[in-house]
N, C-alpha and C positions, 0 to 999 in steps of 0.2 A: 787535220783529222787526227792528227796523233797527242797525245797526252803523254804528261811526265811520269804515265805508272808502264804506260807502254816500254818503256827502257828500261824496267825495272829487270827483267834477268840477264842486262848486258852489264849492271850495275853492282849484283850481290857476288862478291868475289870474297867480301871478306867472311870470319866464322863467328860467328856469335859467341858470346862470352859463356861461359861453364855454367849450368842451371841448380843451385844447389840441389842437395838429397834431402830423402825425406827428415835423416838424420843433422843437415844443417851444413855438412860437405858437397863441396861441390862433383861431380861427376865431372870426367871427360866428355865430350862431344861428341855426335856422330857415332860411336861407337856400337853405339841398336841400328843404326842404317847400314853400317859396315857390317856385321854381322848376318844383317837380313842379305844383303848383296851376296857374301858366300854362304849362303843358308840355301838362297835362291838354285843357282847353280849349281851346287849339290842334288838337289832337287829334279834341278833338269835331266841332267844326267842318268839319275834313275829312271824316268821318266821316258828318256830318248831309249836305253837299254829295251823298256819293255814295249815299245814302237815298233821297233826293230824287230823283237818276238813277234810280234802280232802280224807285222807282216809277213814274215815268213809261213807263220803259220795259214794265212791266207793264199799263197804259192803253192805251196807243200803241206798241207793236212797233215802229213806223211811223217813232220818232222817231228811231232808230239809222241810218238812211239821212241824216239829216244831220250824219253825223258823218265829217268824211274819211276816204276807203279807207284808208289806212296805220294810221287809230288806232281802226280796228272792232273790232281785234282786245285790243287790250289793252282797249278797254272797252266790250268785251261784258257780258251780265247775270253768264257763267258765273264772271267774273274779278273783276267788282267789287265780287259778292254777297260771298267771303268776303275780302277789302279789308275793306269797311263792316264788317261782323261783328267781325275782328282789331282793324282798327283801336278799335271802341267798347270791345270786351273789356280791351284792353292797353293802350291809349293812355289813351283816356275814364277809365275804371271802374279800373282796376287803378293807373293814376301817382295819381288821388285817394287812395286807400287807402295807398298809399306814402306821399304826403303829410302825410295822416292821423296811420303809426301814427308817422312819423319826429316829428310835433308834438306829438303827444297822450302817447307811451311817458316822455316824460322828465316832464314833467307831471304826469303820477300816481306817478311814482316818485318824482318830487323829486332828479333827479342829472340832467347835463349828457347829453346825445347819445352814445354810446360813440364814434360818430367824423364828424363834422360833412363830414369830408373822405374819407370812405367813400361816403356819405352822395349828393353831390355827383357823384362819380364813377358809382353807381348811377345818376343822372338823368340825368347825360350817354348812359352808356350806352344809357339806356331809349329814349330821342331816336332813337340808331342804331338800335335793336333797330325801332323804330318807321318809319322810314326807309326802312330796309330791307325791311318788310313792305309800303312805301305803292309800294315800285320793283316787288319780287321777284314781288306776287301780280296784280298786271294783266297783265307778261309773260308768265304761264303757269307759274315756276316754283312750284309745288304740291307737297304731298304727297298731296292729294285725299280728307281726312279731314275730319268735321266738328271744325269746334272748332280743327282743330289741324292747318291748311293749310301752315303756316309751314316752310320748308326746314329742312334739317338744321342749318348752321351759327345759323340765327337761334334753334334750338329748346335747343340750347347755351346761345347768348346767354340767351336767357328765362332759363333753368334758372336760369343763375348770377347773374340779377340778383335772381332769391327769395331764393338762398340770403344776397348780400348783404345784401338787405334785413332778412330773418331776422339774422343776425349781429350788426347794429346792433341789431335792436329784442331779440334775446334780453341782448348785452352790455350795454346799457342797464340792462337786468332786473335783471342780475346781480349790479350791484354800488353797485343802490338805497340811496336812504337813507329810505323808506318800508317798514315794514317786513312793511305788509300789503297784497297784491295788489286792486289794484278789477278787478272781470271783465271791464272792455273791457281792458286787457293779457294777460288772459287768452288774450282772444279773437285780441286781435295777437301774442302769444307762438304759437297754435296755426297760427293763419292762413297766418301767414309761414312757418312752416318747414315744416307738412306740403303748402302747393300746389307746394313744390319736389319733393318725394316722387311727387307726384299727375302734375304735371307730365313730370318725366322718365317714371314707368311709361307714362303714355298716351301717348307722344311717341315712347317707343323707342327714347332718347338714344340707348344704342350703336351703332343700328343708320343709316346712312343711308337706309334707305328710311323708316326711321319709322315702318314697316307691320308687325304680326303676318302670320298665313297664315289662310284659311276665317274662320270665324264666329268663333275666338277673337279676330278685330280686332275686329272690331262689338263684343266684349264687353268690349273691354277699352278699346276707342273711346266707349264710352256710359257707362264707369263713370269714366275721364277727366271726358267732357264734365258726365256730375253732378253730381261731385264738383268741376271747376271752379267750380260754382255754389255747390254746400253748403258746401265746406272751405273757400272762398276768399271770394268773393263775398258768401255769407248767413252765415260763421263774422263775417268781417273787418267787414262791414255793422252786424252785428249791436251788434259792438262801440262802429262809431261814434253807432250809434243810443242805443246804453246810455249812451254819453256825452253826448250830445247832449239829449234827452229831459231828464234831469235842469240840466242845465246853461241849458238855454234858456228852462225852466218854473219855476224857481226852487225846483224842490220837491226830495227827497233821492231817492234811486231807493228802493222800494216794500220791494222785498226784495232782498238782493245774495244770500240764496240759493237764491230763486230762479232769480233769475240763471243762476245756474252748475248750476243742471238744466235751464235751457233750454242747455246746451251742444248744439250740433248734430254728426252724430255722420258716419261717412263710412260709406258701406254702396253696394251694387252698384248701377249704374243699369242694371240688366235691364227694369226695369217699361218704359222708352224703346220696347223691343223686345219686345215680344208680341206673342203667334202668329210670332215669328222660328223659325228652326230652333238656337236654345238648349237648352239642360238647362232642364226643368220647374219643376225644383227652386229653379233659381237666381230664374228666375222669380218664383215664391212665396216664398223668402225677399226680394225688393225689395218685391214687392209688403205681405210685413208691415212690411219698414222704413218704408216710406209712410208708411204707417196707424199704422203709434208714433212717426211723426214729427209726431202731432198732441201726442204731450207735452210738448216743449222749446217748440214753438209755444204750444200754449197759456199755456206757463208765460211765454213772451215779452209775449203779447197782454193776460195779466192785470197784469204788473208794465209795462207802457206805460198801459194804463187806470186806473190806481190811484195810480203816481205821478202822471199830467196833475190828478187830483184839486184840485177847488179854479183850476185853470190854463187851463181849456178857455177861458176867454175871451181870453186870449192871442193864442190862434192868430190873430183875427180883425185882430191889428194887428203882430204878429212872423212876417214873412215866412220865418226861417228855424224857427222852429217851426213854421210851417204849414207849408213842404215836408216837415221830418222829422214831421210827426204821421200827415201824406199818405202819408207813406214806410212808415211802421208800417202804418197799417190796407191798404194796396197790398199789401204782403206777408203782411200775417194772409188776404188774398184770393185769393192766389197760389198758397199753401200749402192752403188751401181745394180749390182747380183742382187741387192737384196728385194732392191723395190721388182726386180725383175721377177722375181723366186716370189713374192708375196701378191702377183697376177693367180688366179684359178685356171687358168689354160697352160702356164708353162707351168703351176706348179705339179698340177696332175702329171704333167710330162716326167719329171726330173725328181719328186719330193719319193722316199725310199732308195734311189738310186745312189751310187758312188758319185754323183757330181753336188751332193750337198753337204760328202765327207772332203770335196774339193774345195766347194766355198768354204766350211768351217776352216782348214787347212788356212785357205787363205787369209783368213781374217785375223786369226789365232798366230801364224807364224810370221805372213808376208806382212802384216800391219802390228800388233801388238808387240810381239816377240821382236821384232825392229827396233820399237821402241826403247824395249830391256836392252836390247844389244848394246846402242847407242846408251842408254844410262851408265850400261857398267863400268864400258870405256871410260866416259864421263867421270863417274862419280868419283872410282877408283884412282882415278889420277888425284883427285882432290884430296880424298880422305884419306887415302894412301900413299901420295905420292910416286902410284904406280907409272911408272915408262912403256908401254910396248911397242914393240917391233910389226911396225908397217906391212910389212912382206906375210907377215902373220895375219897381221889383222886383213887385208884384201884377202887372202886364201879362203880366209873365216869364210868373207862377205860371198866372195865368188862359189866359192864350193854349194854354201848356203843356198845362195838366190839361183846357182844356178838349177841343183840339186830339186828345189822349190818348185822352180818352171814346169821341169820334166816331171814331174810328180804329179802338179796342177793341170795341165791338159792333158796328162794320159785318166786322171779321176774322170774330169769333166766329158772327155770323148768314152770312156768307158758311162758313165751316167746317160749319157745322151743315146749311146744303144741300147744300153738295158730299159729306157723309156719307151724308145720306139718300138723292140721288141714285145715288153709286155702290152703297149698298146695295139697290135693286130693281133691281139687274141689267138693268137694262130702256132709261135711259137712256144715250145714247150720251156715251163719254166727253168730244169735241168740245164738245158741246150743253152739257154744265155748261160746259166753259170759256168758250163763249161766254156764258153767263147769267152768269158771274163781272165782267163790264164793268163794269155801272157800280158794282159794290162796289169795283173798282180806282179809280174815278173821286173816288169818296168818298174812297176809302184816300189818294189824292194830295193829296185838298185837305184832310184832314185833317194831311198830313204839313206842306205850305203853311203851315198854321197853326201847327202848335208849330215851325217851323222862322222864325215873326217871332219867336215867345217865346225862342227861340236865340240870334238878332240880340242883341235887347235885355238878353240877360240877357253876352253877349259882350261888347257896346257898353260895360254896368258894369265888368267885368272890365276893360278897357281902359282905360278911366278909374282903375281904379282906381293899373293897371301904371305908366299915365303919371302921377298925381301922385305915384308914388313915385322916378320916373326924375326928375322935377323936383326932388323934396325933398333926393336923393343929388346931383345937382350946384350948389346951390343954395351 
């Protein structure tokens, strides 16, 4: 069952030769992947900062009165909520992935970067694009969408930093000297170029409002925001998982093709919106993409189980396979929730409620943001030659997932009352919110806590930034 492209990421250890410049010199390597890696992290960290605001202000209302009159307004919850959001989406999660395919695409191809200096300029950009979101969305300037807050000129910018990203990683592809695809390229050939596609429809490039008219926003807003998750997030994730998995267990991937039937596919996010005033129809076709979305998953869930084979005791002392193992079964649970959540009976129950701020959580931090973890470790030691400290790196993970946990079932058990409340019509809307207190109180000091495991896992990163800033003027 297995094939010689299957051992392809236990294989690529070496670095690919310097690509020249447009100028006819060659560039150093990796250097736009190393950059986007502490770009990323930077990111977070602002990111984790205004989390942390948010929550409290959902405990204490109370706490915005010490905040002086002139900056109530730029950081209010309505402003900073989707800040935190963009910021984790674009900054956090998406420069990682950048990072990623710009390291890993030349890697399995066996050919130089297509343009090191492309590359570079994309990360810069992303900074601005980033920048620009950290100024634009506390002021007020909005387009008042989920998902996809971000002004017109910044929605440009995104666009065109996919498509560059794409660019590099399909020219890469192109003019490989591997002559058979491993499916995490796959995954970054699809990744990169169709969230620019996804991107502009949901966004509405043309238009400066950025807005359809009536219900075709919502429908075209929900099938953006799903597809930001499926095309981009769990296509591009996926990949670095396939890689990763194999590469940190020592085993060969299980099946590569299975693999490429667990391809994740892009279809409507209607299921979001039920009981909306939608087409029926459209409805029930998300609703069956759901539910056959149990096949690429399952085909995921059985070739991570299969390769760890023999490997599971690993995890207990390889911190980056124990994020990325954590990361896998996070999203075999997620995917679980989702087909659950994309039912009309539970979703009536639980859809506005805190337990679908629980799933996102979980998808976002316990499966994705795993992912990243596991990269930086990763990457960092390669391109940097970084070392960290074990003791360090478990506190991260511990703090983290434990932090995570408590977080996660105090959403879900707060969701699952606030459902059953508003459904006997009986109780008054106020009263649940008051009965929601001390689950915020929990929800805070649960964020308290993966937010030391941030510090620490920051503090390495930093360590690692500085003995490289040492070794380069040494």
């Amino acid at each position: 069952m297995r094939s010689p492209v299957e051992g392809a990421p236990q294989a690529q250890s070496t670095t690919p030769a310097s690509a020249p410049s447009a100028g006819g010199r060659p560039l150093a390597p990796d250097q736009a992947a190393r950059w986007f890696i502490y770009s990323a992290v930077l990111w977070f960290l602002v990111a984790g900062l205004v989390g942390l605001l948010l929550a409290a202000f959902l405990y204490t209302p109370n706490v915005q009165s010490f905040i002086p009159e002139p900056w109530r307004g730029p950081l209010n919850f309505g402003r900073l909520r989707p800040m935190h959001v963009n910021v984790l989406l674009f900054g956090w999660l998406s420069m990682l992935y950048a990072a990623a395919f710009l390291y890993l695409t030349p890697r399995l191809t066996s050919t130089p970067l297509w343009s090191e200096r492309l590359a570079r300029w994309t990360c810069l950009l992303w900074n601005l694009l980033m920048l620009g979101a950290v100024v634009s969305l506390p002021l007020g300037f909005t387009q008042g969408r989920e998902y996809a807050e971000l002004v017109w000129p910044l929605d440009l910018l995104q666009t065109a930093l996919f498509l560059m990203l794409a660019l590099n990683v399909w020219g890469t592809v192109l003019r490989r000297r591997e002559p058979r695809l491993y499916v995490s390229v796959w995954n970054f050939m699809a990744a990169s170029l169709i969230i620019a596609l996804v991107y502009a429809f949901g966004n509405k490039i043309w238009d400066v409002s950025g807005a359809y008219v009536g219900m075709n926003d919502a429908i075209v807003n929900y099938f953006y925001v799903h597809n930001l998750f499926n095309v981009w997030f769990t296509t591009g994730g996926l990949g670095i998982a396939l890689y990763l998995i194999p590469r940190l267990s020592g085993n060969p991937l299980f099946s590569h093709r299975l693999a490429i039937w667990g391809f994740a596919s892009v279809w409507a996010g209607q299921h979001h919106l039920l009981y909306a005033p939608g087409p029926d129809w459209l409805e029930f076709v998300s609703i069956a993409f759901s539910i056959l979305a149990a096949i690429p998953n399952t085909a995921f869930g059985v070739n991570f189980v299969m390769t760890m084979r023999g490997a599971w005791h690993r995890v207990t002392h390889d911190v980056p396979l124990a994020w990325v193992a954590t990361g896998a079964s996070m999203y075999l649970l997620t995917c679980a929730q989702g087909v659950a959540q994309s039912f009309r009976d539970f979703s009536l129950l639980v859809h506005f409620t805190n337990w679908v701020i629980g799933h996102s959580h979980l998808v976002f931090v316990g499966a994705y943001s795993a992912y990243g973890f596991a990269l930086v470790y990763h990457l960092l030691g390669r391109i940097d030659g970084a070392r960290f400290d074990p003791r360090l790196q478990w506190w991260h993970y511990g703090l983290t997932m434990g932090g995570l946990w408590v977080f996660l079932l105090t959403l879900w058990s707060a969701g699952l009352i606030q459902g059953q409340n508003w459904a006997t019509g009986a109780i008054p809307f106020l009263a649940t919110v008051r009965s929601l207190q001390p689950y915020h109180l929990v929800r805070l000091l649960a964020g308290l806590i993966m937010a030391v495991g941030q510090l620490l896992f920051a503090y390495q990163v930093w360590r690692a930034f500085r003995g490289r800033a040492s070794a380069e003027t040494a």
